[in-house]
VEXTI-257202 format. One record per residue (C-alpha): x, y, z; residue in three letters; residue number from 1. Coordinates in Angstrom, 1 decimal. Layout:
<atoms>
<atom><x>X</x><y>Y</y><z>Z</z><residuo>ala</residuo><num>NUM</num></atom>
...
</atoms>
This chain:
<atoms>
<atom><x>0.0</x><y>0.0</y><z>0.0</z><residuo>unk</residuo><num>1</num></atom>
<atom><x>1.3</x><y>3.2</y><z>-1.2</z><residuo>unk</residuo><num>2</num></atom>
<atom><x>-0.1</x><y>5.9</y><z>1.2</z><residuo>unk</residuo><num>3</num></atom>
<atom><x>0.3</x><y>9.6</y><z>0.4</z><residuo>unk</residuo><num>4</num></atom>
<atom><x>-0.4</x><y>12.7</y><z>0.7</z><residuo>unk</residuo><num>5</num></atom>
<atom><x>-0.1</x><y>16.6</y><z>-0.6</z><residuo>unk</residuo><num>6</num></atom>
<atom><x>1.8</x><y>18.5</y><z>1.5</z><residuo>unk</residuo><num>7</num></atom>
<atom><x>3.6</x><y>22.3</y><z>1.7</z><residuo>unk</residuo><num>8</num></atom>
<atom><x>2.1</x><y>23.8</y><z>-1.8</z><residuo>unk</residuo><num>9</num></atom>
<atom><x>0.2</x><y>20.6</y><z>-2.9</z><residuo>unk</residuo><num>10</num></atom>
<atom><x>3.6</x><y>18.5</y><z>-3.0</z><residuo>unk</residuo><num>11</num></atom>
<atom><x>2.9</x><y>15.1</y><z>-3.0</z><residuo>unk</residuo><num>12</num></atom>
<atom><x>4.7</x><y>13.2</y><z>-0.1</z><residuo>unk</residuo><num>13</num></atom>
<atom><x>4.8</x><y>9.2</y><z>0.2</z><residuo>unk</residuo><num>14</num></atom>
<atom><x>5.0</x><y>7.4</y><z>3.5</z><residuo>unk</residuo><num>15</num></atom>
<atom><x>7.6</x><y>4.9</y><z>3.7</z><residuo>unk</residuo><num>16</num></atom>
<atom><x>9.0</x><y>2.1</y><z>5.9</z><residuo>unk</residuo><num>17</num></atom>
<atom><x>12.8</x><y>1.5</y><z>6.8</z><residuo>unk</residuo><num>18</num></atom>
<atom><x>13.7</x><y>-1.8</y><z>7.1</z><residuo>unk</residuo><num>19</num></atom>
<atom><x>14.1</x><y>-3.0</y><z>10.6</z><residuo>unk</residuo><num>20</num></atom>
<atom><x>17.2</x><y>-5.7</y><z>11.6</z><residuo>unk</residuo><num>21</num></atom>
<atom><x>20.7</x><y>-5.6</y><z>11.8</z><residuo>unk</residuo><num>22</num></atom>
<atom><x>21.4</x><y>-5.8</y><z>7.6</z><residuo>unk</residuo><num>23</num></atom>
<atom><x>19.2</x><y>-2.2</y><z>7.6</z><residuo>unk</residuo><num>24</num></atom>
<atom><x>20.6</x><y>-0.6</y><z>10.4</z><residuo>unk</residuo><num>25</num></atom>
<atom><x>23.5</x><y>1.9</y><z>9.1</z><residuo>unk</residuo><num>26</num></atom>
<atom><x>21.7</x><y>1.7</y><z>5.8</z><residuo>unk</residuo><num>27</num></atom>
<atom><x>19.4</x><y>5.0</y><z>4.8</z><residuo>unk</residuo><num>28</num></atom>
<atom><x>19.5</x><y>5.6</y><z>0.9</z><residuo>unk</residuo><num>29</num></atom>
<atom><x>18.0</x><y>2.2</y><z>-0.6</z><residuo>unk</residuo><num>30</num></atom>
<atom><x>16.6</x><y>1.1</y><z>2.7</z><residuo>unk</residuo><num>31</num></atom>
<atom><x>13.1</x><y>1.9</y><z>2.5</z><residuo>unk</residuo><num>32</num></atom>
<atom><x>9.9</x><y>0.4</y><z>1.7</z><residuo>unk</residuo><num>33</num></atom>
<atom><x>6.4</x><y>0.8</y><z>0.5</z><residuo>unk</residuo><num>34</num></atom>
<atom><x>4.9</x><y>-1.6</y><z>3.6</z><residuo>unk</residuo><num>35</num></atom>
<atom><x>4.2</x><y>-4.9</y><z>1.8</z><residuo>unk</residuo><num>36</num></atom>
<atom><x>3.9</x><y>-8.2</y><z>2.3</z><residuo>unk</residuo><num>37</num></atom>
<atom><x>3.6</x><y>-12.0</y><z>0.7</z><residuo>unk</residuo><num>38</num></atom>
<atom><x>0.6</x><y>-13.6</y><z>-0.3</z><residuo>unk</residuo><num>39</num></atom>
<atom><x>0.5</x><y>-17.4</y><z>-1.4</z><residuo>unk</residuo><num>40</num></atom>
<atom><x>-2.2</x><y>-19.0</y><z>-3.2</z><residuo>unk</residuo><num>41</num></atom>
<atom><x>-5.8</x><y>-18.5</y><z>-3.2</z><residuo>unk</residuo><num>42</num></atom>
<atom><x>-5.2</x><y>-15.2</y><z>-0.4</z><residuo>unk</residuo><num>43</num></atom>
<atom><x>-7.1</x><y>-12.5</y><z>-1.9</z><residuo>unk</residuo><num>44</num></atom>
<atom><x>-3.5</x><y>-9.9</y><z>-2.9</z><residuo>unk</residuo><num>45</num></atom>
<atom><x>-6.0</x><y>-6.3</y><z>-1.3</z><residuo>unk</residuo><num>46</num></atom>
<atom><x>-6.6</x><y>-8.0</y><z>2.0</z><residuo>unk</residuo><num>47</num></atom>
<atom><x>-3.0</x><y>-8.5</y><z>2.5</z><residuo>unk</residuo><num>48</num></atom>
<atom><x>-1.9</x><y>-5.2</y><z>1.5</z><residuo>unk</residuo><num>49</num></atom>
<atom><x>-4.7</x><y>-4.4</y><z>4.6</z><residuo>unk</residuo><num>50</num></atom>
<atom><x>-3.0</x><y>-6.5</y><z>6.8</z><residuo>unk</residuo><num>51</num></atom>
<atom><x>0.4</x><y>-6.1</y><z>5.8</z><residuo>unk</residuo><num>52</num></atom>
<atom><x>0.1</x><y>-2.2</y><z>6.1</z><residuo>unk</residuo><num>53</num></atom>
<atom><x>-1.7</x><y>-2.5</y><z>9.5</z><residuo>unk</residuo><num>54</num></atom>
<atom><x>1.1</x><y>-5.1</y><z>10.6</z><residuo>unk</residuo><num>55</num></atom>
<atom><x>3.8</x><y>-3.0</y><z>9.8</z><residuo>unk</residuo><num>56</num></atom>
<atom><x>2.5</x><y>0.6</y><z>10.5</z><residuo>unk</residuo><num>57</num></atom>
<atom><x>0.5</x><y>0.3</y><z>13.8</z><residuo>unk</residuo><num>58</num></atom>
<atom><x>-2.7</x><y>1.3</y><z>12.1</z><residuo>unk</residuo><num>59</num></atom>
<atom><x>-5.0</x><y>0.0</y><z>9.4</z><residuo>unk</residuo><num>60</num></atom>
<atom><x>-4.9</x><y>2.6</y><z>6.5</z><residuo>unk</residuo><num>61</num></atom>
<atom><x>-6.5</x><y>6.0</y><z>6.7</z><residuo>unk</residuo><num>62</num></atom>
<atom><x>-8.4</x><y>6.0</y><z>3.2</z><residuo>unk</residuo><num>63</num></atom>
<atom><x>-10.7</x><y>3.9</y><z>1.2</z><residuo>unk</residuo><num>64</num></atom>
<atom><x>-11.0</x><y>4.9</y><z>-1.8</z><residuo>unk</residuo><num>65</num></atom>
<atom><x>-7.6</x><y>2.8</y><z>-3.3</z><residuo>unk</residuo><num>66</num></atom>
<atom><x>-5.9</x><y>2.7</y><z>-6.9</z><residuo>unk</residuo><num>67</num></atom>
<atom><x>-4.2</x><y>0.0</y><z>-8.5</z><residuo>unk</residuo><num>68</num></atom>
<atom><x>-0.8</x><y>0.5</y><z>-9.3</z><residuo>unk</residuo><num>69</num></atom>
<atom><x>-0.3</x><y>-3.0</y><z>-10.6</z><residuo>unk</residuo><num>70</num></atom>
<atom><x>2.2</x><y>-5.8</y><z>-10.5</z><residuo>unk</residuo><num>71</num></atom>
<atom><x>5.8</x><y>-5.3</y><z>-11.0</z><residuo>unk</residuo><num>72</num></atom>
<atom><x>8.8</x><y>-7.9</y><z>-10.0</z><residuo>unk</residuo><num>73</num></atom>
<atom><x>11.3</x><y>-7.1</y><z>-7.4</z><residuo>unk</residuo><num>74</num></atom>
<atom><x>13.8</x><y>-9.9</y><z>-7.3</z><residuo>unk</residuo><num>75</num></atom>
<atom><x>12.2</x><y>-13.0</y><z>-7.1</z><residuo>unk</residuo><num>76</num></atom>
<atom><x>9.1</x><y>-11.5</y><z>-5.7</z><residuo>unk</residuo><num>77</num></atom>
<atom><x>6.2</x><y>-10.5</y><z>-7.4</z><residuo>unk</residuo><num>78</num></atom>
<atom><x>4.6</x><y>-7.1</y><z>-5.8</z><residuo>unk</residuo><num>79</num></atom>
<atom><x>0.9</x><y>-5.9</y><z>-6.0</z><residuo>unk</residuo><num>80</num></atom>
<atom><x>0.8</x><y>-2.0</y><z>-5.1</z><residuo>unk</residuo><num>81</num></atom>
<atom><x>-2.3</x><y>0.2</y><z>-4.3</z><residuo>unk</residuo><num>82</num></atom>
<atom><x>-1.9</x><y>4.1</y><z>-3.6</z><residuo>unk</residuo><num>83</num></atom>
<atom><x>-4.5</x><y>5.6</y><z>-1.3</z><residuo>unk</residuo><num>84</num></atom>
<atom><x>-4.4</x><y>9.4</y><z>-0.4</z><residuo>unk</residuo><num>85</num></atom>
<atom><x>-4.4</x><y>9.7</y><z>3.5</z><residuo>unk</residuo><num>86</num></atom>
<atom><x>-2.4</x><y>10.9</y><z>6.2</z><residuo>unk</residuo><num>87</num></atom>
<atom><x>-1.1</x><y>9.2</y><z>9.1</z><residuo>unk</residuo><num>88</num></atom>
<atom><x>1.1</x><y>10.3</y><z>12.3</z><residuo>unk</residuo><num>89</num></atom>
<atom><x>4.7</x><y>8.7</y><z>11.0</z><residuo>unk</residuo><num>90</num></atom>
<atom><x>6.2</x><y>9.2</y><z>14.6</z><residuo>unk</residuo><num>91</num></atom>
<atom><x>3.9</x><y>6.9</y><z>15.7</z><residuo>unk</residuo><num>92</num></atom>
<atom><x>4.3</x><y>3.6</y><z>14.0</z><residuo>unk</residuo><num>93</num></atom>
<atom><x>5.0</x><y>0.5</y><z>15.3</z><residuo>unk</residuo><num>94</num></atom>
<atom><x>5.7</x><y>-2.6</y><z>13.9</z><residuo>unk</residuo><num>95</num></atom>
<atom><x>5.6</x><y>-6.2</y><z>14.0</z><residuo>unk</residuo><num>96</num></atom>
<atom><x>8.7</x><y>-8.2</y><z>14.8</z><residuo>unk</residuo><num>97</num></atom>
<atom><x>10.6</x><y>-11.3</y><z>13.1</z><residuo>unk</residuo><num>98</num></atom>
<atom><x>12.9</x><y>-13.6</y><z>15.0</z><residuo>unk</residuo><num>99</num></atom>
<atom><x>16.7</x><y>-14.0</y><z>13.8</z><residuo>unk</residuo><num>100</num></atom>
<atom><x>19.7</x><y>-15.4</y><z>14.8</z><residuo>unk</residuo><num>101</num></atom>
<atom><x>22.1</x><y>-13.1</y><z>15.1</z><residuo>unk</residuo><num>102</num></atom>
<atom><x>24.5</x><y>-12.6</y><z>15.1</z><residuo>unk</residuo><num>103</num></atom>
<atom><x>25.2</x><y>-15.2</y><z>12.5</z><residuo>unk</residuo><num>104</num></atom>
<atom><x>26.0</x><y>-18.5</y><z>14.0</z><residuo>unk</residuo><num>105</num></atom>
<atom><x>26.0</x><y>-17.4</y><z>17.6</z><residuo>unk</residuo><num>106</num></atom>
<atom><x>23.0</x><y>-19.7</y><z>18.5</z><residuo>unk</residuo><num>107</num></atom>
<atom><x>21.5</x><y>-16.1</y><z>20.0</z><residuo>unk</residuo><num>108</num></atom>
<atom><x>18.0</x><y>-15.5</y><z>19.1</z><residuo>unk</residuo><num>109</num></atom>
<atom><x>16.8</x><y>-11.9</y><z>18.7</z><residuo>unk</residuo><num>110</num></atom>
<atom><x>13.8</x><y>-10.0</y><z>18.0</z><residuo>unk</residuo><num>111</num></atom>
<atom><x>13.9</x><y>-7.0</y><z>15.3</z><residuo>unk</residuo><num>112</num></atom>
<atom><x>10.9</x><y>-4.9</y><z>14.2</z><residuo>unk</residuo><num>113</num></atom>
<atom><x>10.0</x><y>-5.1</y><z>10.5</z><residuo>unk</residuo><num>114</num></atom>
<atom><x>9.8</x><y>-1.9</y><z>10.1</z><residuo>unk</residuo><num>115</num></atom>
<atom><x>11.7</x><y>0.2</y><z>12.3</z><residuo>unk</residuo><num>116</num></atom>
<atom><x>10.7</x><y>3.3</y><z>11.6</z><residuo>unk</residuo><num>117</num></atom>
<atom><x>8.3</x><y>5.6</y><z>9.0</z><residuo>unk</residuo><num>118</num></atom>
<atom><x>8.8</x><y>8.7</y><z>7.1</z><residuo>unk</residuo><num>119</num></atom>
<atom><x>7.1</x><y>11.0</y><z>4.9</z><residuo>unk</residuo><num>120</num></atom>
<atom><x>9.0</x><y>11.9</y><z>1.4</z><residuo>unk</residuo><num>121</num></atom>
<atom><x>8.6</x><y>13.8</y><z>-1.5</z><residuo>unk</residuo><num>122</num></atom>
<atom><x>8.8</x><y>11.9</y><z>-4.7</z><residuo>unk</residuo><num>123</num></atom>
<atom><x>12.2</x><y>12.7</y><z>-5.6</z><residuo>unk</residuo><num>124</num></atom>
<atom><x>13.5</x><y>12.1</y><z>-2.4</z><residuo>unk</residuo><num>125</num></atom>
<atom><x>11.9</x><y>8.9</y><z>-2.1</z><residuo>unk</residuo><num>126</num></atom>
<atom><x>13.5</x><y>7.7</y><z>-5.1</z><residuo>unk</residuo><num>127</num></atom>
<atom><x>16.5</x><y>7.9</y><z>-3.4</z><residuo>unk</residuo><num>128</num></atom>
<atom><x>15.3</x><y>6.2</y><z>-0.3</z><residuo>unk</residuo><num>129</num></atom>
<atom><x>13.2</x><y>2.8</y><z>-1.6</z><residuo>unk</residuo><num>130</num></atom>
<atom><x>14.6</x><y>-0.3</y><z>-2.4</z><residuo>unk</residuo><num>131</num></atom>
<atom><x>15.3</x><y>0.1</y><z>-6.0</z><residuo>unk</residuo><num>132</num></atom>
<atom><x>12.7</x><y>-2.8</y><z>-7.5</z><residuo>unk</residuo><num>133</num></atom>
<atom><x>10.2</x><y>-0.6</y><z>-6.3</z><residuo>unk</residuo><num>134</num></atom>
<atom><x>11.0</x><y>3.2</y><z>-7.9</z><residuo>unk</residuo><num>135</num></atom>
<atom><x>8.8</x><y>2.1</y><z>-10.5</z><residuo>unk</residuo><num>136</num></atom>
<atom><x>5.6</x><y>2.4</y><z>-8.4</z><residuo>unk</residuo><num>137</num></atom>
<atom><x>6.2</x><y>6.1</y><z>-7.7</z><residuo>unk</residuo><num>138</num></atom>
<atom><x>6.1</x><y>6.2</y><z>-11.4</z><residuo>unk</residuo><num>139</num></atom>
<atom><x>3.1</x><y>5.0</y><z>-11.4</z><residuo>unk</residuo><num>140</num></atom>
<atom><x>1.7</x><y>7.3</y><z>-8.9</z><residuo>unk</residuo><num>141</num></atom>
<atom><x>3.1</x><y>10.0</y><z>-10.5</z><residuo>unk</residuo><num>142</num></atom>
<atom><x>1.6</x><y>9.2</y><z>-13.4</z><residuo>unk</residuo><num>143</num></atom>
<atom><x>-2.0</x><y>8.8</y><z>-12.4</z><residuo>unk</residuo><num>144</num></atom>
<atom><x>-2.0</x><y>11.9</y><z>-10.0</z><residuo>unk</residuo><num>145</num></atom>
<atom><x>-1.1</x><y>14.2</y><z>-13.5</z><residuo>unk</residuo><num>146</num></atom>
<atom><x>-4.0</x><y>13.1</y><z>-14.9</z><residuo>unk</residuo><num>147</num></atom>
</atoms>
């Protein structure tokens, strides 16, 4: 789910997720997300993007009235994207957790969040900041909000 909003002079801003866990940690450009998630057969793709966002974020999204921004492949995952124009409080998002050994080999098991923290971006700045199998979506977005 690609929230956003239009901020300062009707700038449009995107709320992203970093990626929690050690590998993310000192990382900043290329270590943010749209918040997503993995659906496996016969799971309806919009209800997860619900639950993933909800998951992730703390909340369930502010809007209902959702676009699709389609499919596109990030790796070896396949990602399903709806924007929705709502607001929500960054500062206060929290997260689920994942379990992971770590450090490697150490037999110590640690929880991280999955997202660690959120942050509103303008476009152009966010293209800086996502993962880069997912610039394409704020593309997208762009491209329907200039019509």
């Amino acid at each position: 789910m690609l929230l956003y909003r239009r901020g300062a002079g009707g700038a449009v801003e995107v709320l992203l997720g970093h990626m929690g866990g050690p590998f993310w940690a000192r990382k900043d450009d290329g270590a943010w997300s749209v918040p997503k998630g993995e659906y496996g057969d016969g799971e309806e793709p919009l209800a997860i993007a619900h639950r993933e966002f909800e998951e992730e974020l703390g909340s369930p999204v502010p809007a209902s009235d959702l676009v699709p921004l389609g499919e596109l492949r990030a790796g070896a995952k396949v990602l399903t994207v709806w924007a929705a124009e709502g607001d929500l409080d960054a500062a206060a998002a929290v997260s689920n957790t994942f379990e992971l050994e770590w450090p490697p080999r150490s037999g110590r098991v640690q929880e991280f969040p999955e997202i660690d923290r959120a942050a509103w971006f303008g476009v152009d700045e966010a293209r800086g900041k996502l993962v880069k199998g997912q610039v394409p979506f704020l593309d997208r977005l762009a491209a329907l909000l200039a019509t």
